[in-house]
Each structure stands twice: as C-alpha cells, then as structure tokens.
C-alpha positions, 0 to 999 in steps of 0.5 A: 500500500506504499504510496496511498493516503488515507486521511483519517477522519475522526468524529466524537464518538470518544467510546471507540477512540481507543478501538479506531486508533488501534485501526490506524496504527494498523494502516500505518504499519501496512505502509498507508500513508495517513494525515489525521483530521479531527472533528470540533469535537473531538480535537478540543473535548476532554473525555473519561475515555481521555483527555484531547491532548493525549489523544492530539499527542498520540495521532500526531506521534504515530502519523508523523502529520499535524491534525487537520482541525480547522475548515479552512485547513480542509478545504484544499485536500481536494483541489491539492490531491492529497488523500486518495481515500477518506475514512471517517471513524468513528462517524457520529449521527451528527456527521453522517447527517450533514454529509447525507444533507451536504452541510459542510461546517467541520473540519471533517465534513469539509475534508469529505467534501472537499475529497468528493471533488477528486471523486474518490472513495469515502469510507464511513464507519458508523458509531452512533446510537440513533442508527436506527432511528432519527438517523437511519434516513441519512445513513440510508441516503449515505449508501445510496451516493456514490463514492460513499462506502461503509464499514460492515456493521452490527447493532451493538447492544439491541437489548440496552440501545435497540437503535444503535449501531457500531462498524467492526473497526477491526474490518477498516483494513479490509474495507478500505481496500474494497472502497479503494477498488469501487467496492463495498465490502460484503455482507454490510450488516455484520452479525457478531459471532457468540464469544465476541 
C-alpha cells in the first residue's frame, strides 16, 4: 500500500477512540500513508475515555502529520490531491447527517467534501446510537451516493440501545481496500459471532 493516503477522519464518538486508533496504527504499519483530521469535537473535548491532548499527542506521534482541525485547513485536500481515500471513524449521527444533507461546517465534513471533488472513495464507519432511528434516513441516503462506502456493521447492544449501531473497526483494513477498488465490502450488516 506504499504510496496511498488515507486521511483519517475522526468524529466524537470518544467510546471507540481507543478501538479506531488501534485501526490506524494498523494502516500505518501496512505502509498507508495517513494525515489525521479531527472533528470540533473531538480535537478540543476532554473525555473519561481521555483527555484531547493525549489523544492530539498520540495521532500526531504515530502519523508523523499535524491534525487537520480547522475548515479552512480542509478545504484544499481536494483541489491539492492529497488523500486518495477518506475514512471517517468513528462517524457520529451528527456527521453522517450533514454529509447525507451536504452541510459542510467541520473540519471533517469539509475534508469529505472537499475529497468528493477528486471523486474518490469515502469510507464511513458508523458509531452512533440513533442508527436506527432519527438517523437511519441519512445513513440510508449515505449508501445510496456514490463514492460513499461503509464499514460492515452490527447493532451493538439491541437489548440496552435497540437503535444503535457500531462498524467492526477491526474490518477498516479490509474495507478500505474494497472502497479503494469501487467496492463495498460484503455482507454490510455484520452479525457478531457468540464469544465476541
């Protein structure tokens, strides 16, 4: 994978960081180059799940690349070529609906848009408790534009959130390969296996 660029689109989504960033370290050592964006969120939220810092520290160390965290550092990643796939993980409820609606007013979804103009593939993967709820209509959307691509994913929780729904992080390597070809990796609804 010498050569392609990944830009690594992170939401706040703070409950998964430690799963995607495992994801990210991975893609790095496969030889994918990453330039890290954060959402408003994510880059300035102190969390029990860790502080922004650390998690800025950490991202920067390992993609040897400052954070995109501004719309105004976004926006050339498309008229410059710069990523040859996004992947936004996690991807809120919130940010899948403004990119289902082509709101644009975060780092993240102006670096979507922004790579869109390339026409090249955006991997998304979800992480949102309302998946199957307010938000289902914008996911559905999601799936049906092209370009736009998910990370298999399965209800995390039906008994305790029955609307929500997580990717498998761990499938991002192969997903992001699919996307890569113009394909979505199949089956999209991903079914747990018991002992998971």
């Amino acid at each position: 994978m010498t050569g392609i660029t990944v830009g690594f689109a992170m939401c706040g989504s703070f409950c998964t960081f430690s799963k995607v960033f495992k994801q990210m370290e991975k893609l790095r050592n496969i030889g994918y180059h990453i330039v890290p964006i954060m959402s408003f969120n994510a880059y300035h939220t102190d969390t029990r799940f860790g502080t922004a810092k650390e998690w800025i520290d950490k991202t920067e160390e390992l993609c040897e690349h400052k954070i995109i965290n501004t719309v105004l550092d976004a926006e050339p990643i498309g008229p410059k070529g710069i990523t040859d796939i996004m992947l936004v993980a996690p991807c809120t409820g919130n940010t899948a609906a403004k990119l289902a609606n082509a709101i644009t007013d975060t780092p993240v979804t102006m670096a979507v848009k922004s790579h869109l103009r390339q026409s090249r593939p955006v991997l998304i993967a979800l992480a949102t408790n309302d998946a199957l709820g307010a938000s289902a209509q914008n996911i559905g959307k999601l799936m049906n534009t092209r370009h736009y691509y998910f990370v298999p994913f399965t209800q995390d929780n039906p008994a305790k959130k029955p609307n929500s729904l997580v990717a498998n992080f761990e499938l991002i390597p192969s997903a992001l390969e699919y996307a890569l070809h113009d394909q979505q990796m199949q089956p999209v609804l991903w079914q747990k296996l018991s002992g998971e």
